[in-house]
N, C-alpha and C positions, 0 to 999 in steps of 0.2 A: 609468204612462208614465215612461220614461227623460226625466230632463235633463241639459243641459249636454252634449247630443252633439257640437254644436260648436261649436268655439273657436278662435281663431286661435293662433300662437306667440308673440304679445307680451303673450296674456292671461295675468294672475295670480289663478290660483284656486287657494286653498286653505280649503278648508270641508268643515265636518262638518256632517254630517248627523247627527239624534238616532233613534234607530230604535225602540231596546227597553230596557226595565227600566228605564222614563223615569217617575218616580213611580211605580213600581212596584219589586218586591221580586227578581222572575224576569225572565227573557227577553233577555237584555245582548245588544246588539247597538249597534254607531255605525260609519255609513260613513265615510270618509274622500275627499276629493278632493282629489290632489296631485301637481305632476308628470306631469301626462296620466296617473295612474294611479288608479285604485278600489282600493279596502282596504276590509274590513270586521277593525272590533275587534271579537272576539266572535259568534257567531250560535247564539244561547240559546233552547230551548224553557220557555215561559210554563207556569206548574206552579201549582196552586193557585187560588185566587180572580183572575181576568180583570177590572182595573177599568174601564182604556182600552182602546180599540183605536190597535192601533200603526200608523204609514204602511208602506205596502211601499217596500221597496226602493228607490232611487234610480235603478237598472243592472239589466237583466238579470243572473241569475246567472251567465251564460257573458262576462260583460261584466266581472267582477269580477277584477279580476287576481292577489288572493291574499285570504288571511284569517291574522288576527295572534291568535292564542287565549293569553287569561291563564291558563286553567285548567281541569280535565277537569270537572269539575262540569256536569249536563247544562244548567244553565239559564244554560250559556255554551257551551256545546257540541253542544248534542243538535239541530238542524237543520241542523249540516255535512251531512248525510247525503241531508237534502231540498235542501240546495243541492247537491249533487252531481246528484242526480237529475233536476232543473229545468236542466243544463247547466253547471255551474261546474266549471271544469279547471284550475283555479290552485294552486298552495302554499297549506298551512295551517302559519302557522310557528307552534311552539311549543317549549317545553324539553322535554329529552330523557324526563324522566319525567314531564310532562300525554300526551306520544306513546304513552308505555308504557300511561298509562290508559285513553287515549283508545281504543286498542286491543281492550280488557276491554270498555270502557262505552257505546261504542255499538254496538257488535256485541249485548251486553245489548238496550240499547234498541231495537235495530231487531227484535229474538228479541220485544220485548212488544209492537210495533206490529204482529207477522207474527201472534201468539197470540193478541191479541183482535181483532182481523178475524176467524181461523179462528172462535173461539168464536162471534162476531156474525153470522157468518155463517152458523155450523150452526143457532143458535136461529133468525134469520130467513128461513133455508131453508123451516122449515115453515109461515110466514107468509105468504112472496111478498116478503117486501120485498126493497128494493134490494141488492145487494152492496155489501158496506164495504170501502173499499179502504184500504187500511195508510198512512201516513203517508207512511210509506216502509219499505223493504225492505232482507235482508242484503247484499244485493247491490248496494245504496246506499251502507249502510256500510263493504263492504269497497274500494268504491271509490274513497270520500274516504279511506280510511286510508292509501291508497294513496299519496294528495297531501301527507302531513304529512312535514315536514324538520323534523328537532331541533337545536336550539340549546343549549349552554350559557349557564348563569347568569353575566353582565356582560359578557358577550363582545358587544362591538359590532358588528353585520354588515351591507354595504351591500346593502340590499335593491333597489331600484333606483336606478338616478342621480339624486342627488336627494335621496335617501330612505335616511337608515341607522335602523337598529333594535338595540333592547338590551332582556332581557330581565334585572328584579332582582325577588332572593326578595320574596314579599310572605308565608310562614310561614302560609297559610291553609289548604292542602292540599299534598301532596306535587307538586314539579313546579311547584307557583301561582309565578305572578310578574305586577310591574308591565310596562307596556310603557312605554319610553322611545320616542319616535320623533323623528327630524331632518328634516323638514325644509324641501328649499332650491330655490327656484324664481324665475329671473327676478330674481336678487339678492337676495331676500325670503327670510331664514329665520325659521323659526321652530322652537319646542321643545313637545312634547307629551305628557306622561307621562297613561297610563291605568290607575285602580289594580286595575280588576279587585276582587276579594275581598280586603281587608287582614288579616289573622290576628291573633289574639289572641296575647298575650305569655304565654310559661311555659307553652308546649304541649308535652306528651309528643312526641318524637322529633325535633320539627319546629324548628328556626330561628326566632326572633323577626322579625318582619319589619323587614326594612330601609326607610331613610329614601333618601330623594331630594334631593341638595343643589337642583335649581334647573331652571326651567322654565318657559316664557312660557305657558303656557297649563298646568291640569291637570285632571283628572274625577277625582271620588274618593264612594266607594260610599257608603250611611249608613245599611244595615242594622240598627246598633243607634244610630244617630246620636240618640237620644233619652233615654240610658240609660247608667248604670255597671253591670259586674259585681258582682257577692260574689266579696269572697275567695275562694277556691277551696278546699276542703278538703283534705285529704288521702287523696285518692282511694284507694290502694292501700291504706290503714288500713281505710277504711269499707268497699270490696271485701271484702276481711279479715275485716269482722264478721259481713257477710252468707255470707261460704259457712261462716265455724265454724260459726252456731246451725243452720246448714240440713244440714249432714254430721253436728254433734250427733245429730239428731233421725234422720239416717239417710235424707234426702231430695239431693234435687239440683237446684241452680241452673241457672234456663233464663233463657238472658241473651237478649232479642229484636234483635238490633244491627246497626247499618247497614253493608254490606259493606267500603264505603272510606273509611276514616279511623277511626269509632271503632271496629271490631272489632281493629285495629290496636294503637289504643291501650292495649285493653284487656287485650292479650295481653303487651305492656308493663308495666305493673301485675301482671299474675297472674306473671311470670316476677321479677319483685322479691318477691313475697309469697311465691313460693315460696323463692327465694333468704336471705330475710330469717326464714324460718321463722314469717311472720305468722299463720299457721294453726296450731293445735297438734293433734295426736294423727289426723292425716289426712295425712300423710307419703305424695307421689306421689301425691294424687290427680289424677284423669283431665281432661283438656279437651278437647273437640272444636271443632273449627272445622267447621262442617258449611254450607255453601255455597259453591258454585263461585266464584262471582264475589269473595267473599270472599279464598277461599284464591288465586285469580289473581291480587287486589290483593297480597297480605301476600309474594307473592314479588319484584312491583313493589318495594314498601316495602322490601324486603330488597338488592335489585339497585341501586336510588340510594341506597342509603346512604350513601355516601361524598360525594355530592355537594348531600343534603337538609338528614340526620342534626343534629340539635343537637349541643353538644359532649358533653355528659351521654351521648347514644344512640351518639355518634361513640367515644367513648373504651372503650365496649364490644366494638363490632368492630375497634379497632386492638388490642383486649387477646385478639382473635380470640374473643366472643362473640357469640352473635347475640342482638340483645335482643327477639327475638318467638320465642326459640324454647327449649323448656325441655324436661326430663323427664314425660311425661306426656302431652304434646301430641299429639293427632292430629289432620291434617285431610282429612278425607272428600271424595270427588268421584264417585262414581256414589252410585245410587237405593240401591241393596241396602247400601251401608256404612253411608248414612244409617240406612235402617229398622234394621239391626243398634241402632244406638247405645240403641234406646230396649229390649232386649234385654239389657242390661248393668243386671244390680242393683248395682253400686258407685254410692255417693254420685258425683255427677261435675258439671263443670260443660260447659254447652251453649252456642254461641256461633253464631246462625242467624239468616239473615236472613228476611224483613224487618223493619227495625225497629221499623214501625210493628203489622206481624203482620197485613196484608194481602195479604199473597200468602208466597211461597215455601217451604221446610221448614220454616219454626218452625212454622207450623199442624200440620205433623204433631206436632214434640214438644209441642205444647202441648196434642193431642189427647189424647195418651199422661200427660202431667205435668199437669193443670192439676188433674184429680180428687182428685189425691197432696196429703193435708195435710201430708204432710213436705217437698214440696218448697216452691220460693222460684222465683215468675218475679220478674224481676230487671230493670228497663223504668231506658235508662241516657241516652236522648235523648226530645226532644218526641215528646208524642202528639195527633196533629192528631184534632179534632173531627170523629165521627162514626167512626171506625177501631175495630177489634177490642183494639185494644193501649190507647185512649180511655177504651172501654166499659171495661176489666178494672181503669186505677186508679180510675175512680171509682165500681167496689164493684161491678161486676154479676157477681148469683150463679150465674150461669147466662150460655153463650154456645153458638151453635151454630156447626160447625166440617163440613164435606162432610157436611150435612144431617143431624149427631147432634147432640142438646141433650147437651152436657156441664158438670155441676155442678164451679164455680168452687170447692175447699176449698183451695188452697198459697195461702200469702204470694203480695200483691203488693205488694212494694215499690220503689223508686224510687233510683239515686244521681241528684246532681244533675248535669244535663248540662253536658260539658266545651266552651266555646261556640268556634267556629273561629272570629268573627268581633271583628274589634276593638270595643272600645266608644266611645264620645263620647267620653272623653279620649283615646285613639291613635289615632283618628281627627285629633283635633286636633292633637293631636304630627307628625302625620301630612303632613297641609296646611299646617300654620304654619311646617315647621322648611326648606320652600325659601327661598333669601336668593338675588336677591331677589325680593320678593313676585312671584307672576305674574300677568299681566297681567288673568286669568279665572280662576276657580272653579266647574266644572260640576257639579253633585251631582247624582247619581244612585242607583239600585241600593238603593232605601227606602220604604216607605210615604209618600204621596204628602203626607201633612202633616209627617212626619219628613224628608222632601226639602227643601219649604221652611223649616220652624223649623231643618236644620242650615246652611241656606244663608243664611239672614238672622239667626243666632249670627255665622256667617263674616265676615259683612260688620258686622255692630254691635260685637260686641265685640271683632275683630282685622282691623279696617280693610281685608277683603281684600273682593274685587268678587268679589262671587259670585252664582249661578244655580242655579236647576233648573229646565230647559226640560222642555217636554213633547213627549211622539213625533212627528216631523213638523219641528220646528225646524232651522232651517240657521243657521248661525254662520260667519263668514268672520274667518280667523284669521289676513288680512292687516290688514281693516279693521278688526280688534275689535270686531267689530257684528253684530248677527241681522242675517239678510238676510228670515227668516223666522221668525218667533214663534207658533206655535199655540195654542190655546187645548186645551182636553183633549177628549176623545169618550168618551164613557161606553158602554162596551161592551155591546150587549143580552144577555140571560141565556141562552144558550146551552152546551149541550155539549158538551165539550172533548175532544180527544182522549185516549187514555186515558194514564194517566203514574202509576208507580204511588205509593202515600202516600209511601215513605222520598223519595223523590227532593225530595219539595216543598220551594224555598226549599234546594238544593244538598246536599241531606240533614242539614238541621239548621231545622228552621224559624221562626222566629221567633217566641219566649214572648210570650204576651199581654201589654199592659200593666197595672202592679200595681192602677192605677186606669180601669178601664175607658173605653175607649172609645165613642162612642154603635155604633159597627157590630160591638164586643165586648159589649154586654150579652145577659144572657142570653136577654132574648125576641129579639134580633137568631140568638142561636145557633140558639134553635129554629128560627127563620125558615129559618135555612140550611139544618139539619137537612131541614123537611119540605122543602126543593127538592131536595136531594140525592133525601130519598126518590120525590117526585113523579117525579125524571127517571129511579130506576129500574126505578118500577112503568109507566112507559113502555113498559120492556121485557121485559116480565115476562109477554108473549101467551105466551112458548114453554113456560112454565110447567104441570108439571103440574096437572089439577084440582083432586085434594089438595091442591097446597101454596100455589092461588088461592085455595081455601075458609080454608087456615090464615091466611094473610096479611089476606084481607078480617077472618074472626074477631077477629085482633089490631089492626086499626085501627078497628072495630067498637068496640070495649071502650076505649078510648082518646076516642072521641068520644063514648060515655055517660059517662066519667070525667066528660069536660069540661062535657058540659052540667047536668052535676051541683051543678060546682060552678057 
């Protein structure tokens, strides 16, 4: 049910509402109330493990007067499309290039919620069962795309009376930014920055993120709020070693990688390796960029450059280079260029989504490469538990692929992933460097005990008052005070909509920690393991007889294992 329908004109309400990615990692979402108007920061589809359940809404969707987006990332992004759908007609403001991606990414996404319906529906066609109905549809998506106005970076613009808004890099993804918001009601202002995703410093192409002098209130994310990085190596060297021994031997590197952001980067690095002449005696070899959504991004990435670009990537196209784009390069966009690629005996390297190798064409090249002991699959971000891309670094010799067992003989090796996200010190750098202090600290956007430990670091050892509410909370940012404080709701085990592995956690998702966790151990993994599999032998009526006799056979031999031992 809606509140706060009505109010007089001498009432001063300004409060947030807590919605999504509130001790948790996905799903960002915070309503605003201000100025007789609704805002939502954010409206993030939940990806990965479900711990709470979130409150709905505050407002009908057709009630909301705009949406203020920090960044294309779906698990900030990917339910514009259901609020459009549910009736919402307002502006989605964002910077000019999260619009450009936004364009790509959920028109994507709505292509996978149209495709596994279709598929769900053919298998439960000969069942009886119900009709699955898609999350939402293209037609959803191209209709919120419709509502988004872009913004440049620092440009303050008065959104309504009342209410101005400013969008600064936060260097997490192309297009990310913090939102600034003002404001001013009934005499009462106040100042509210929301950090969205902070990015990690000394990223390829990207900007370091920027600081924020100063703010009575602020939210800030704490994804790795737990943790410092490593050093970062020297990516372009170690790239470097792996394709010499692998063109040595006369094979080819298949790189599994995520369409937006690191296929980018990586093409970064290969166009300096080649430039640098870091390969020897393989002069011009080949690269394909072989996915749509990929090569959609890298034209994005190409077109803001001038106004994302760090000065290193910026100094390349003022010398009129483009730094994603080299000798050798090809990027493929129908089916038949794809199948060609695995058709070419030159050493070469592969660059295909997805990156986890749960859906899209890299399943083909990996049909084609994985047999080949010359080649090298090449795995350059996290691989989430229970994935094809999982299975392959931790040694399985065998995987099957459009129902052929193919034997595991190429390298699998690993660079170490490039992290978009800041760590517990620029986090801190982050929060501390407003003067002066503000008034609140809301943390969010983190594992639910890394919400609290960065929120009560915040307040012990740098004296700032801070918080991490849980979904459902209201905070009044006149009075500095909950108006309402939730306790959390532990979500029942249910099945999620479908969302595919690379997106989990904004396409990067969060390394284990070094010292396990009690819900990271490994009998906890298994635990997971068999639910995952319980809820797909759920579905598995539509299943030929053969491949019910295979399946029962192998969990058959699994449970004499056990009771073996």
């Amino acid at each position: 049910e809606t509140i706060a329908r009505h109010r007089t004109e001498t009432d001063k309400i300004m409060k947030l509402t807590f919605i999504g990615a509130d001790h948790e990692v996905t799903g960002s979402c915070t309503y605003i109330e201000a100025c007789g108007k609704r805002l939502l920061v954010d409206y993030g589809m939940e990806q990965g493990k479900d711990n709470y359940e979130n409150a709905p809404l505050p407002a009908l969707p057709a009630e909301i007067d705009a949406v203020l987006l920090t960044h294309a990332h779906i698990d900030h992004s990917g339910l514009l499309p259901l609020l459009y759908k549910n009736g919402f007609r307002g502006a989605v403001h964002a910077t000019d290039a999260t619009c450009n991606l936004c364009d790509i990414m959920l028109r994507d996404s709505a292509h996978i919620q149209e495709f596994e319906a279709e598929w769900r529906n053919r298998k439960g066609k000969r069942s009886g069962e119900t009709p699955y109905i898609p999350l939402y549809t293209m037609e959803d998506a191209q209709g919120v795309l419709k509502q988004f106005v872009p913004h440049h970076y620092s440009e303050r613009f008065t959104l309504y009376d009342g209410i101005d808004v400013r969008y600064t890099d936060a260097g997490h993804l192309l297009g990310s930014a913090y939102i600034e918001v003002w404001m001013t009601e009934n005499g009462e202002s106040r100042k509210m920055v929301f950090s969205g995703d902070i990015g990690n410093v000394n990223q390829p192409l990207l900007r370091d993120p920027s600081l924020v002098d100063e703010a009575d209130y602020c939210m800030v994310e704490s994804t790795y709020g737990d943790r410092l990085h490593d050093a970062p190596p020297d990516y372009a060297k170690a790239l470097a070693d792996v394709l010499q021994r692998t063109f040595d031997r006369g094979g080819s590197v298949i790189v599994p990688s995520f369409a937006v952001g690191r296929t980018q980067e990586l093409l970064y690095f290969i166009r300096r390796i080649k430039s640098e002449g870091l390969v020897h005696g393989h002069n011009g070899f080949p690269v394909f960029v072989d996915s749509p959504l990929a090569s959609a991004a890298t034209r994005i990435f190409i077109e803001n450059a001038e106004f994302c670009y760090d000065d290193e990537a910026k100094a390349f196209v003022d010398a009129g280079i483009n730094p994603l784009e080299f000798e050798g390069l090809t990027i493929t966009e129908t089916s038949q260029e794809s199948m060609s690629i695995n058709t070419d005996p030159r050493p070469k390297v592969i660059l295909s989504a997805s990156g986890m190798c749960e859906a899209g064409r890299i399943k083909h090249h990996l049909k084609h490469g994985l047999w080949n002991a010359n080649n090298t699959i090449l795995f350059v971000g996290f691989q989430a538990t229970g994935t094809l891309g999982r299975s392959l670094i931790e040694g399985a010799d065998k995987v099957k692929l459009f129902g052929e067992t193919i034997h595991v003989a190429a390298e699998i090796t690993q660079l170490p992933g490039i992290s978009g996200h800041a760590d517990a010190s620029e986090l801190l750098k982050w929060v501390t460097h407003y003067s002066p202090k503000p008034r609140r600290v809301f943390v969010n956007h983190g594992e639910s005990s890394v919400c609290d430990l960065f929120a009560k670091r915040l307040t012990d050892e740098f004296g700032l008052s801070a918080t991490s509410p849980f979904s459902g909370s209201v905070y009044d940012l006149i009075a500095n005070a909950y108006v309402l404080e939730t306790r959390p709701k532990p979500v029942e085990a249910a099945e999620k909509r479908f969302v595919p592995a690379e997106s989990v956690a904004h396409g990067e998702p969060r390394q284990p920690r070094p010292a396990a966790a009690e819900s990271e151990t490994p009998y906890a993994i298994l635990l997971a393991a068999l639910e995952r599999l319980t809820a797909l032998l759920k579905r598995a009526k539509g299943h030929s007889n053969r491949e019910l006799k295979s399946i029962t056979s192998e969990l058959n031999a699994i449970s004499d294992y056990l009771e073996r031992e």
